[in-house]
DRENSENU-112731 format. One record per residue (C-alpha): residue in one letter; x, y negated, z. Coordinates in steps of 0.5 Angstrom, whole numbers, plus 500, padded with zeros to 3 digits. Layout:
N
 resn   x   y   z
    A   X   Y   Z
...
END
This chain:
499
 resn   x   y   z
    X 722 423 611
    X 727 429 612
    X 732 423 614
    X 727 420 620
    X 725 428 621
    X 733 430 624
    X 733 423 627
    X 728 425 632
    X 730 432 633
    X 736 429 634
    X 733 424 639
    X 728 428 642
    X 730 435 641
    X 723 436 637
    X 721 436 631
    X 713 433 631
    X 716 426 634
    X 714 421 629
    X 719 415 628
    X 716 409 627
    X 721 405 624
    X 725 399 626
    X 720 393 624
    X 714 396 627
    X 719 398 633
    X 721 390 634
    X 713 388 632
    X 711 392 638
    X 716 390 644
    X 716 383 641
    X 711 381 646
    X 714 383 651
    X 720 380 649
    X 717 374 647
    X 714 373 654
    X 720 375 658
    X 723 370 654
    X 719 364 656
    X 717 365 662
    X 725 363 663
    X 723 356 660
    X 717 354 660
    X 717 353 668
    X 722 348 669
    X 719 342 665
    X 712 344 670
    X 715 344 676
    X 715 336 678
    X 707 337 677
    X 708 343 682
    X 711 339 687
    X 706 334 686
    X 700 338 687
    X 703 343 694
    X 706 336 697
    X 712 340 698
    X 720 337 696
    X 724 339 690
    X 729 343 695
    X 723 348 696
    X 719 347 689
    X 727 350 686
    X 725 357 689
    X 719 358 683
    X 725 358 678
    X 731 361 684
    X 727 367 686
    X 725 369 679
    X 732 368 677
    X 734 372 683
    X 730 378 682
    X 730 379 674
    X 738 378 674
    X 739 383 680
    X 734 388 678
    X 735 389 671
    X 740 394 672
    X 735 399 676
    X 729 397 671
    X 734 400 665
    X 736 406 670
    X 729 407 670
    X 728 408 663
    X 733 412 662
    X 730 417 668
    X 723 416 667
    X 722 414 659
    X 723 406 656
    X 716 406 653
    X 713 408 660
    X 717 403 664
    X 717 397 658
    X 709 398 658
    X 709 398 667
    X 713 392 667
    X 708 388 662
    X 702 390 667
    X 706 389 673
    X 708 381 669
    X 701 380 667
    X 699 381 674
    X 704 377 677
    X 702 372 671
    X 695 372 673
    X 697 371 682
    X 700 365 680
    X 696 362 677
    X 691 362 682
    X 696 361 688
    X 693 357 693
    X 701 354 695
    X 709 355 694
    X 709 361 698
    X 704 364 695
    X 707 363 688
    X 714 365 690
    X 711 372 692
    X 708 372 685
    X 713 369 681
    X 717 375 683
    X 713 380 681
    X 713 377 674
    X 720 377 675
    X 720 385 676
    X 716 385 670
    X 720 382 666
    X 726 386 668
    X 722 393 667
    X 722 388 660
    X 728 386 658
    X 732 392 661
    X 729 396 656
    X 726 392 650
    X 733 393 647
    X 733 400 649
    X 727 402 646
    X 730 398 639
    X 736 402 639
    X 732 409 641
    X 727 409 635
    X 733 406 629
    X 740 408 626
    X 746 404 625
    X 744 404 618
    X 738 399 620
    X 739 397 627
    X 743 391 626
    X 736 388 622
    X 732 390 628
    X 736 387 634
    X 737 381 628
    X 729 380 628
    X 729 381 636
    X 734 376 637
    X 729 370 634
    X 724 373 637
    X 728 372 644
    X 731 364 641
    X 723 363 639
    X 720 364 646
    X 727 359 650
    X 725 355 644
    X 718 353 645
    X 718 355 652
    X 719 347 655
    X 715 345 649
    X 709 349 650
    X 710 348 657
    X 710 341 657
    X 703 341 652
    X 699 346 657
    X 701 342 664
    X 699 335 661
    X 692 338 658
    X 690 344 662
    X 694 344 668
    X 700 348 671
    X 695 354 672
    X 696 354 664
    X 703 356 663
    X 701 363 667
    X 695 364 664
    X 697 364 657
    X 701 370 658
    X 695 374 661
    X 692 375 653
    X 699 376 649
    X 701 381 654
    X 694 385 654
    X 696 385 647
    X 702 387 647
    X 701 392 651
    X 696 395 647
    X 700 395 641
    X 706 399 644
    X 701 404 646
    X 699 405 640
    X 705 404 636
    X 711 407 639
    X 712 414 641
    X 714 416 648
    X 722 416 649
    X 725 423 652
    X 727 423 660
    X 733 424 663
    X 733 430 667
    X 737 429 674
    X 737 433 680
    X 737 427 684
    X 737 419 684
    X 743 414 687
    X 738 409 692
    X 745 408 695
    X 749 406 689
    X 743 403 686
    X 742 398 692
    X 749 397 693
    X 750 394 685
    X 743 390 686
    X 747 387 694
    X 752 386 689
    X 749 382 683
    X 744 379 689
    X 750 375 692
    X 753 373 687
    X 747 369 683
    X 745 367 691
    X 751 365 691
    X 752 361 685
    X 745 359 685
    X 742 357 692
    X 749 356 696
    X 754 353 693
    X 754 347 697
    X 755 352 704
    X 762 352 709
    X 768 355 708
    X 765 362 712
    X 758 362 708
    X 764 362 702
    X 768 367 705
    X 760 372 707
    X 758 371 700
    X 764 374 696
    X 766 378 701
    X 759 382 702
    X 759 381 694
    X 766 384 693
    X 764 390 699
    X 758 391 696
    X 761 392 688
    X 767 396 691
    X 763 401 696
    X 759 402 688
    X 765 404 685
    X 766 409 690
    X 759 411 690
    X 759 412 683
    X 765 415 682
    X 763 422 688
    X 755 422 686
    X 752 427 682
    X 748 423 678
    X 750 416 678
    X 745 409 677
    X 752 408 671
    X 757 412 670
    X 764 410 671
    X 767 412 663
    X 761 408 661
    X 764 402 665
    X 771 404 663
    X 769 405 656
    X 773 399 652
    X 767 398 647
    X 761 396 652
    X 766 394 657
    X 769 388 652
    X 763 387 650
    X 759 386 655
    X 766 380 657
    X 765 378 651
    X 758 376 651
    X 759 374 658
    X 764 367 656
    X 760 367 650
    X 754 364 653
    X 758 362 659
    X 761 356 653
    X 754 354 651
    X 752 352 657
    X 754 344 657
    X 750 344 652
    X 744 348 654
    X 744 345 662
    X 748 338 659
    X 745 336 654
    X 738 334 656
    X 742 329 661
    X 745 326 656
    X 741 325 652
    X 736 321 657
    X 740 318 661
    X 746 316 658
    X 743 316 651
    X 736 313 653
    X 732 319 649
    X 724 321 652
    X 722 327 654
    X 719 329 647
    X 725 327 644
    X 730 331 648
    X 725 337 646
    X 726 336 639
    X 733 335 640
    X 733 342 643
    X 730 346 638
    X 736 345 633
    X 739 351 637
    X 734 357 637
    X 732 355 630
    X 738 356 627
    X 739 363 631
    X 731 365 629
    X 734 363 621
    X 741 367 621
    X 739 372 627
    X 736 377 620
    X 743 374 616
    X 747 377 621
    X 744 382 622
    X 744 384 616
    X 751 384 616
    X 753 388 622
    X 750 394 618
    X 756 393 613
    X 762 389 616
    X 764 392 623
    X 763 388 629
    X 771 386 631
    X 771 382 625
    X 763 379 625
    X 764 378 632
    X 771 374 633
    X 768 369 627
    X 762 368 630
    X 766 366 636
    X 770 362 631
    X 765 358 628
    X 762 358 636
    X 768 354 637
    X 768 349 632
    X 761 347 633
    X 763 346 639
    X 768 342 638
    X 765 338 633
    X 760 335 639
    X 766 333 643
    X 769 330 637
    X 762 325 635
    X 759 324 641
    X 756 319 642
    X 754 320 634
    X 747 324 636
    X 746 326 628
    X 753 328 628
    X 751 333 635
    X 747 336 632
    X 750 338 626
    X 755 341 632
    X 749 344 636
    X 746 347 629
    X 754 350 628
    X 754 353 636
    X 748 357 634
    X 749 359 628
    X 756 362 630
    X 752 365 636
    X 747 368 633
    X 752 372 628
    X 756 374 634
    X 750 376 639
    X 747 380 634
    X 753 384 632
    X 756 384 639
    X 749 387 640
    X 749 392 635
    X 756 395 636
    X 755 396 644
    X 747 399 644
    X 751 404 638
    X 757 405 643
    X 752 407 648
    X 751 415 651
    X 743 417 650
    X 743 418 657
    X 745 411 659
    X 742 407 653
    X 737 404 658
    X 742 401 663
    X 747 398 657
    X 741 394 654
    X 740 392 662
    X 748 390 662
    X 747 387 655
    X 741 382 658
    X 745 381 664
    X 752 378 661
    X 746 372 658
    X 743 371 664
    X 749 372 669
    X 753 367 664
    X 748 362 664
    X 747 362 672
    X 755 361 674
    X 757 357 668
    X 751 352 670
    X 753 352 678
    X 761 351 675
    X 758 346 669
    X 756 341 674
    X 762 341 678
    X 766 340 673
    X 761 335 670
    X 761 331 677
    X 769 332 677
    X 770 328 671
    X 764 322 673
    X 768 321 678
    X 774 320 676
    X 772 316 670
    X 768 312 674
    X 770 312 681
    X 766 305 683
    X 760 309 682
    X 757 304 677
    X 750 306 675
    X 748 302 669
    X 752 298 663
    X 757 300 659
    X 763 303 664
    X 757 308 666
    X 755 309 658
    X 763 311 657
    X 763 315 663
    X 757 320 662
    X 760 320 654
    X 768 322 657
    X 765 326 662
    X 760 330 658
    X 766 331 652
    X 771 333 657
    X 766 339 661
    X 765 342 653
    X 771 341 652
    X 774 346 658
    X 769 351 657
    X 769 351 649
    X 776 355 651
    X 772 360 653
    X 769 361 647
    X 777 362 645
    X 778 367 651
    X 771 371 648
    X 775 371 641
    X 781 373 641
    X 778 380 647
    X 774 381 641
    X 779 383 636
    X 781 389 642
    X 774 392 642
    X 776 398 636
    X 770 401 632
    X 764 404 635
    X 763 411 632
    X 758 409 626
    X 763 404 624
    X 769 410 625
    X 764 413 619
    X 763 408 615
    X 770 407 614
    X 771 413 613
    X 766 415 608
    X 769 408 605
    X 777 411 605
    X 774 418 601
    X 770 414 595
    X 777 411 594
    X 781 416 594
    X 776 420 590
    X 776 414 586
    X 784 413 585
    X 784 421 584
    X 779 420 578
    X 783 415 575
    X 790 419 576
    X 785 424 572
    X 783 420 567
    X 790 417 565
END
């Protein structure tokens, strides 16, 4: 008790602050965290009935899925900002409100342009939730028991991707695609009335003025760049050079922003720390080299394969299961192995499932042994890397990392599907120049070229563990350490004493 006394006087400056302890801190945003989860899977097995039912085309049904994706990705960094200035409880509960009114508009959207509107005040909402739902994890636990605690976010967050297509495809075929928005109204009213209850408020960050310019040049910044990825692959030589053009102006013109302003949206030494920067690199590649068998493998299976739509689904939920059975082991182990060793194996064995998938392909029980050892390595890898990072983080800027450590996940998974598909494309091609769509040199081509494109970005994962290894010691590992050296040489002085 006197523990959880200091802590709070340490956090909030004051000694009548009740700490509410990691497992009623992850129980309570794990409403909010499970909805933001799924509302970034449940939609896409819907959107075939969705065209359907407004009679538009699948160019113009792709914006419910790119303007959401846009949004959440871009925002996430000010919703963090925000938390850190005006309380993370105040902005996570704001950003439940602001999803379950977009949930409910799009739910009764009369056409696309109608449900694109609210599909991005779903995407703000979950935002204000992702951004700081880490945050406030971290905020109320200690490096003693915060590896638990992101461990038990972590399955929650690998339960919602994980059933999202699943209870999406059950609720469109029985209710109707109105379903799949409407189910969040309930669970969200919940779950805001739980952290309310549950949840102490945060302490504000107190700042003589906020950065509009430097937080609207980062937001142009991570706008053009997932447009880019995203909607704009295929433009022209000059759209190219406009998008990346305007995105590095808008990244440089932030730096020096940043760099002159009083209170920064992020602070330059926290960029340049090594322990968040190499972190956040890390985690980027990590989640950029599963993507082959996230975006991939569904094709796989079905069109070279010949699996259904039920099949592929059950395929598909080996991943999450695995990270939602070790998510509470490697959390465990982050409180006592320090991060550059847990994370680097995680990444290792990362890399040996997917190896062992390029390796037994077209052998599917074989594959999914190798998804199940992919999941397993990343679940161990993103909980320590989680932990060490938000441990790493300065108070004031806690907010802004966990909106940083989310944006590693989802930026990874939007580039590497945009370069996935080109490399995929690549190796079709050349395995298959005559374009033939059926018979044995189609099935040997999808096989060739789905080995090759995990393959190539399996060596991601390669980059990603050996950037860990330099990631030093944050500083509650530099304790541990430290408290472990004075027991021995407490001990060998015992020891020397008694001889």
């Amino acid at each position: 008790m006197m523990a959880q006394m200091n802590q709070s006087e340490n956090l909030d400056g004051q000694n009548d602050t009740w700490m509410p302890g990691p497992y009623r801190v992850v129980g309570a945003t794990s409403f909010g965290v499970f909805l933001s989860g799924l509302d970034a899977s449940i939609v896409n097995v819907s959107l075939v009935t969705m065209m359907m039912s407004f009679g538009v085309t699948i160019d113009a049904i792709q914006w419910v899925v790119v303007a959401y994706l846009l949004v959440l990705t871009s925002s996430m960094p000010l919703m963090g900002k925000f938390g850190d200035r005006y309380g993370k409880k105040t902005i996570f509960q704001l950003g439940m409100l602001v999803f379950i009114a977009g949930s409910f508009f799009c739910a009764i959207s009369v056409g696309l342009e109608m449900l694109v509107i609210a599909r991005v005040f779903q995407a703000l909402g979950s935002a204000m939730i992702a951004a700081n739902g880490l945050a406030l994890v971290t905020y109320f636990t200690t490096p003693q028991n915060r590896g638990r605690a992101i461990g038990l976010n972590s399955v929650v967050l690998a339960a919602a991707l994980g059933s999202g297509p699943v209870l999406g495809g059950v609720l469109t075929q029985l209710f109707g695609w109105e379903s799949i928005f409407l189910v969040n109204l309930p669970i969200g009213i919940i779950g805001f009335i739980t952290v309310q209850y549950a949840i102490p408020k945060t302490e504000l960050v107190y700042e003589t003025r906020f950065d509009t310019i430097g937080a609207g040049l980062f937001f142009t910044f991570l706008f053009l760049i997932i447009y880019y990825v995203t909607v704009a692959t295929s433009t022209n030589g000059l759209m190219i050079f406009l998008f990346i053009g305007g995105a590095l102006l808008a990244f440089i013109g932030f730096i020096l922003r940043e760099r002159s302003f009083e209170s920064p949206v992020i602070a330059i030494d926290v960029l340049a720390d090594r322990k968040i920067s190499v972190s956040i690199f890390s985690a980027l590649l990590a989640y950029m080299a599963i993507v082959p068998i996230s975006f991939l493998l569904p094709f796989y299976l079905q069109e070279a394969i010949g699996f259904d739509q039920f099949m592929t689904g059950i395929f598909l939920i080996i991943q999450p299961v695995m990270i939602s059975v070790t998510g509470p082991i490697a959390g465990f182990v982050s409180e006592r192995v320090n991060a550059n060793i847990q994370t680097t194996v995680g990444l290792v064995i990362e890399l040996a499932g997917l190896l062992l998938i390029t390796l037994v392909v077209p052998n599917v029980l074989l594959m999914g042994v190798g998804v199940a050892i992919m999941g397993t390595g990343l679940s161990f890898f993103s909980v320590a890397n989680g932990n060490f990072i938000m441990t790493a983080a300065p108070k004031k800027y806690m907010g802004v990392v966990s909106a940083l450590t989310n944006l590693a996940r989802t930026t990874g998974f939007s580039v590497a599907t945009a370069l996935v598909t080109t490399v995929f494309g690549v190796f079709f091609f050349t395995f298959n120049p005559w374009g033939i769509g059926s018979g044995t040199i189609y099935f040997e081509s999808y096989n060739r070229a789905f080995q090759s494109s995990v393959f190539i970005f399996s060596f991601l994962a390669i980059i990603a563990a050996i950037i860990s290894t330099l990631r030093g010691l944050n500083q509650a590992e530099e304790d541990r350490e430290n408290e472990l050296a004075s027991k021995e040489s407490i001990l060998q002085t015992e020891l020397i004493s008694n001889e």
